[in-house]
VEXTORFI-702527 format. One record per residue (C-alpha): x, y, z. Coordinates in Angstrom, 1 decimal. Example, Ala and Ser with C-alpha at 12.3 -4.5 7.8 and 13.67 -1.06 7.14 Angstrom:
BEGIN
+--------+--------+--------+
!   east !  north !     up !
+--------+--------+--------+
!   12.3 !   -4.5 !    7.8 !
!   13.7 !   -1.1 !    7.1 !
+--------+--------+--------+
This chain:
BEGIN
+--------+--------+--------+
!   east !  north !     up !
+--------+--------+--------+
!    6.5 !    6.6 !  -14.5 !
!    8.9 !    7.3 !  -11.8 !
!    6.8 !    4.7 !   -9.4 !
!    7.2 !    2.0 !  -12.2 !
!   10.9 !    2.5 !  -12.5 !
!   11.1 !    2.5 !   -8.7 !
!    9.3 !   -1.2 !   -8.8 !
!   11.5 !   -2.4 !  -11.5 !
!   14.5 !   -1.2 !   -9.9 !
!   13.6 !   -3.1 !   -6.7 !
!   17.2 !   -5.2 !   -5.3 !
!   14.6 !   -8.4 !   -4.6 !
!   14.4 !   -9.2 !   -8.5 !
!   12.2 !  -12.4 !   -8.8 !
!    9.2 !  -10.2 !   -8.8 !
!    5.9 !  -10.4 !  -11.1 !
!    4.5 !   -6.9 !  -12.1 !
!    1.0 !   -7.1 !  -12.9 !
!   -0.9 !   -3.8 !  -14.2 !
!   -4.4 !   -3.6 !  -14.9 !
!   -5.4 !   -0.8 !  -16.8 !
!   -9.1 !    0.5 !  -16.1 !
!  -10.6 !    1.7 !  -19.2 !
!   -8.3 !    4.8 !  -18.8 !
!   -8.7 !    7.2 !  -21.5 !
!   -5.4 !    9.1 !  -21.2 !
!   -1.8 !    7.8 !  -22.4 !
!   -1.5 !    5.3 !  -19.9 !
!   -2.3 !    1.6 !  -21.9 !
!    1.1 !    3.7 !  -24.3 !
!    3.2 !    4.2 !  -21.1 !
!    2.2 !    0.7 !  -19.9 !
!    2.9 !   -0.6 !  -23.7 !
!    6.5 !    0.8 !  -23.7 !
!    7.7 !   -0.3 !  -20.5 !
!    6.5 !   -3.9 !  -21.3 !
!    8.6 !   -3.7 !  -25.0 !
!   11.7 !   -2.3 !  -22.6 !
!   11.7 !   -4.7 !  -19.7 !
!    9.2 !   -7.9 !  -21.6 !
!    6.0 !   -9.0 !  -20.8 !
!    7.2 !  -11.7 !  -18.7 !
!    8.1 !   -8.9 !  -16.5 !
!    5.5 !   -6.4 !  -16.6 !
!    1.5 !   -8.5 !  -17.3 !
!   -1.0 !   -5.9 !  -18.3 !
!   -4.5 !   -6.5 !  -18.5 !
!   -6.6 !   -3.8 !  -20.3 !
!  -10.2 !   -3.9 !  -18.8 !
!  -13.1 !   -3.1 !  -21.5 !
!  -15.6 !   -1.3 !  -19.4 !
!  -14.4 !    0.8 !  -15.8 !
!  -14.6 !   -2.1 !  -13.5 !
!  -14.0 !    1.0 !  -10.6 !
!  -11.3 !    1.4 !   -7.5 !
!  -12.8 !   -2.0 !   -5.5 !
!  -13.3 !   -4.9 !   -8.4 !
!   -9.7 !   -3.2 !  -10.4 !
!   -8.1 !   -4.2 !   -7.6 !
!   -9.4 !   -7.4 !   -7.2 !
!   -9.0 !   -8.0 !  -10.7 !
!   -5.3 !   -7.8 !  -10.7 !
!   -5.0 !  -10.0 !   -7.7 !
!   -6.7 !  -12.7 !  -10.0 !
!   -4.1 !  -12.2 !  -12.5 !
!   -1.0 !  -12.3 !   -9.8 !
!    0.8 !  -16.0 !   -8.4 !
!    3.4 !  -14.8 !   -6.0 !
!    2.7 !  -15.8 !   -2.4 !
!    3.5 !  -12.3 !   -1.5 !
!    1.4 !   -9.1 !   -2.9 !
!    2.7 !   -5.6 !   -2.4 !
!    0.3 !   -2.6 !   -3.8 !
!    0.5 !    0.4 !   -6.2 !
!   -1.9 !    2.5 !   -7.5 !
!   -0.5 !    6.1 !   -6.9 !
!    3.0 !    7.9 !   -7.8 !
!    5.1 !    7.0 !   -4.9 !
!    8.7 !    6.1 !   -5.1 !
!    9.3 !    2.9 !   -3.6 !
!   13.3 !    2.9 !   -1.7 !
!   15.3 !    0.1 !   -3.5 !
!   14.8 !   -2.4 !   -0.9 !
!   10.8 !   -1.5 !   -0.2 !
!   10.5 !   -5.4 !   -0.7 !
!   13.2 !   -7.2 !    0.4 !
!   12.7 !   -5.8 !    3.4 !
!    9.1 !   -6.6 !    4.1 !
!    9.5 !   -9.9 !    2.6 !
!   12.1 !  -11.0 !    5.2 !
!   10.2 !   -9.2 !    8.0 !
!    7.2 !  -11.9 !    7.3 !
!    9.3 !  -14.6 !    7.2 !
!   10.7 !  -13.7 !   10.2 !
!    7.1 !  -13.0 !   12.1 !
!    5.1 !  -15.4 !   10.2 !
!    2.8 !  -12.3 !   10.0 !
!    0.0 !  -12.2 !    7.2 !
!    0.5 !   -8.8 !    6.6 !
!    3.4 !   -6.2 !    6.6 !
!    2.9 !   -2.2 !    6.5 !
!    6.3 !    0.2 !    7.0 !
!    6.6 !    4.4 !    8.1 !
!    7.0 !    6.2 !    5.0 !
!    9.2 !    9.7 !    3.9 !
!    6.6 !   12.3 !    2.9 !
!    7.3 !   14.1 !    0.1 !
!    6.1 !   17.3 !   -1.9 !
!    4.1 !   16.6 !   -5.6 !
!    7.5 !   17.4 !   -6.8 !
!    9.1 !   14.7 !   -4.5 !
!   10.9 !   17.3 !   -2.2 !
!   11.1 !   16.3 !    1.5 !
!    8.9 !   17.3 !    3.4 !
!   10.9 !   16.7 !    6.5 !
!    8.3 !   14.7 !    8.4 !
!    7.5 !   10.6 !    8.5 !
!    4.1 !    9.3 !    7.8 !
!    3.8 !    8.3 !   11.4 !
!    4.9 !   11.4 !   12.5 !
!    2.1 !   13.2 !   11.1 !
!   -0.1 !   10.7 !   12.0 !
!    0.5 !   10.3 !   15.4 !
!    3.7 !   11.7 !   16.4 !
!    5.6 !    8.4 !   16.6 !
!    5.5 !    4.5 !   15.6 !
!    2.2 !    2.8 !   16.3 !
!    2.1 !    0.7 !   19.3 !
!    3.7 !   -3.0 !   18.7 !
!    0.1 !   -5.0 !   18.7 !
!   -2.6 !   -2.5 !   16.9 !
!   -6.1 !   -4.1 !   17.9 !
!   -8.3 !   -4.8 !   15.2 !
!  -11.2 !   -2.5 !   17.1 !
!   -9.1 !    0.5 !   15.7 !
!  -10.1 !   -0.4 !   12.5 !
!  -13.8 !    0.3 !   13.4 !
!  -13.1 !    4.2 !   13.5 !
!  -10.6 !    4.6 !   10.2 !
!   -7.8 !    3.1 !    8.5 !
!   -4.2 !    3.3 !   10.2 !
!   -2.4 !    1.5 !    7.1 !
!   -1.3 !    2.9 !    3.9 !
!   -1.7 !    1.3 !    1.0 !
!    1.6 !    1.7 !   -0.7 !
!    3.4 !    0.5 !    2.4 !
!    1.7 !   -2.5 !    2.8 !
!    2.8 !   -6.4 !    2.0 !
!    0.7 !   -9.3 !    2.3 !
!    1.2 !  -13.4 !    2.6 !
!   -1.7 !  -14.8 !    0.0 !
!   -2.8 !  -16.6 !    2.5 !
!   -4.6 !  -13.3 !    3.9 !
!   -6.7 !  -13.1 !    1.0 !
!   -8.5 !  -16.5 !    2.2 !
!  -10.8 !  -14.3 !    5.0 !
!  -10.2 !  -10.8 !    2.9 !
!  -12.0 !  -11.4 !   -0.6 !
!  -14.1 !  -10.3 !   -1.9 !
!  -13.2 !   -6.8 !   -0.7 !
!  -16.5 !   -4.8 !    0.2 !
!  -17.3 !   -1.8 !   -2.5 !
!  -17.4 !    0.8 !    1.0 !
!  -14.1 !    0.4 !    2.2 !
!  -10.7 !    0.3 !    0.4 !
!   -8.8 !   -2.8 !    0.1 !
!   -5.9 !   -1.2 !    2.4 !
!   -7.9 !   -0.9 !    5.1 !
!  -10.1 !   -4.3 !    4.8 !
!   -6.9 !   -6.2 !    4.6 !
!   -5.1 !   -4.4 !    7.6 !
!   -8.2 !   -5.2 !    9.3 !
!   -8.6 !   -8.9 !    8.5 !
!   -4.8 !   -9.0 !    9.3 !
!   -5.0 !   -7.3 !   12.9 !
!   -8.1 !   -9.3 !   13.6 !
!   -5.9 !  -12.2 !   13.2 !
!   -3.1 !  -11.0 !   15.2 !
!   -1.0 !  -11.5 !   12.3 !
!   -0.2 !   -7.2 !   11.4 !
!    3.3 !   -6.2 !   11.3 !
!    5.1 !   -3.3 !   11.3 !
!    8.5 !   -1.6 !   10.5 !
!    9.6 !    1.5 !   11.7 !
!   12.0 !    1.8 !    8.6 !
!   10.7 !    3.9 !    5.9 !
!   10.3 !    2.3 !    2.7 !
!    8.3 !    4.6 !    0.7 !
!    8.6 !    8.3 !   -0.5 !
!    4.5 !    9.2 !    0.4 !
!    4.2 !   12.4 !   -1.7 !
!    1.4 !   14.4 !   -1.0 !
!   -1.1 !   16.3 !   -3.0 !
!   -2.9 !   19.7 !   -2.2 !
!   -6.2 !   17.7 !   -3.3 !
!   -5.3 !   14.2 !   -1.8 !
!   -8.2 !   12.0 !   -0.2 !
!   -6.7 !    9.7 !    1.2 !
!   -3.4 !   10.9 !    2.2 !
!   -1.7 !   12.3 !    5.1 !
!   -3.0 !   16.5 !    4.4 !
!   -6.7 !   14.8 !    5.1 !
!   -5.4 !   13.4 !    8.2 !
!   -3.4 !   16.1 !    9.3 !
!   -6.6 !   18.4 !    8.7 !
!   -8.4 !   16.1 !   10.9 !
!   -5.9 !   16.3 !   14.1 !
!   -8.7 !   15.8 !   16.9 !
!   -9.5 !   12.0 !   15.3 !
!   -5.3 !   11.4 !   15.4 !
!   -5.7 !   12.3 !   19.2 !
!   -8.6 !   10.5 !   19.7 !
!   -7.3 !    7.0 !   18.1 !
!   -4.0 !    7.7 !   19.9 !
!   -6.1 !    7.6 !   22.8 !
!   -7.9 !    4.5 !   22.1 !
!   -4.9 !    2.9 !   20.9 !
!   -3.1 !    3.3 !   24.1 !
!   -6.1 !    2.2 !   25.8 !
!   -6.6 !   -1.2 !   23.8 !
!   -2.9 !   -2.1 !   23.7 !
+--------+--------+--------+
């Protein structure tokens, strides 16, 4: 729950919060329930799916369900910093980007700092200004959670292939158009899991692929 307080607590309030509940068989459809009776279901849309539509289509499936001209993503537990959207909101108005993505705060499972930045452990430092959409061949470079996108992305991007997550697919289609932005400011506490897949431990375990895409990179900037 503390990412769902962290979204409602967010300082840009006209904001749509649409959940879509996978045929989850723990207390989750109660948790979603009680937060919709506390802040409305004008507020907080949840969609209950019958069967496990998986990872890919659940995703899809809530974009269906969303009208903003902007979409930011959740499907973790991080804590989003108060200003998570305001921030990326203005930074695509100002860019006319199609999509946003921001450095992050890594944190511990109990949400302690871990005294490092997303990028840091990535690739010891920002990305370069202009990330060529030929880095996306080799792996993703964007985190979901720290991601915004214009709608207007979703034109070239869906439907999202089952083999690849929508993070990357969408940072992809974004770079390919030149139109992938970053911030340096971090938005997001990242925590990290001893069992994570797809976050930073997997990366950091894998430090001779961080070199090597630092290397191309450089080379394709």
């Amino acid at each position: 729950s503390e990412q769902l307080d962290s979204v409602v607590a967010q300082s840009y309030s006209n904001v749509e919060i649409i959940i879509s509940d996978d045929a989850s068989t723990d207390s989750t459809i109660a948790i979603i329930k009680a937060y919709q009776e506390k802040y409305g279901v004008e507020k907080i849309k949840a969609n209950f799916n019958k069967e496990n539509l998986g990872y890919t289509r659940n995703f899809e499936k809530a974009i269906s369900l969303s009208s903003g001209d902007y979409l930011v993503f959740c499907d973790q537990d991080d804590i989003w910093l108060p200003d998570k959207i305001a921030i990326q909101y203005q930074t695509l108005i100002e860019s006319n980007g199609l999509a946003v993505f921001s450095d992050a705060f890594l944190v511990d499972a109990n949400a302690r700092d871990l005294d490092m930045s997303l990028w840091e452990a990535v690739l010891g430092g920002r990305p370069p200004e202009k990330i060529d959409h030929r880095a996306f061949y080799l792996t993703n470079c964007v985190t979901g959670c720290t991601l915004m996108i214009h709608r207007q992305l979703l034109d070239s991007a869906l439907p999202f292939p089952k083999s690849v997550p929508h993070d990357w697919w969408l940072a992809y289609h974004a770079a390919y158009q030149e139109s992938l932005v970053f911030t340096e400011k971090k938005l997001v506490h990242y925590r990290q899991h001893a069992g994570n897949v797809y976050g930073v431990g997997s990366k950091i375990r894998k430090k001779r692929i961080s070199y090597y895409l630092r290397n191309k990179w450089q080379k394709w900037h």
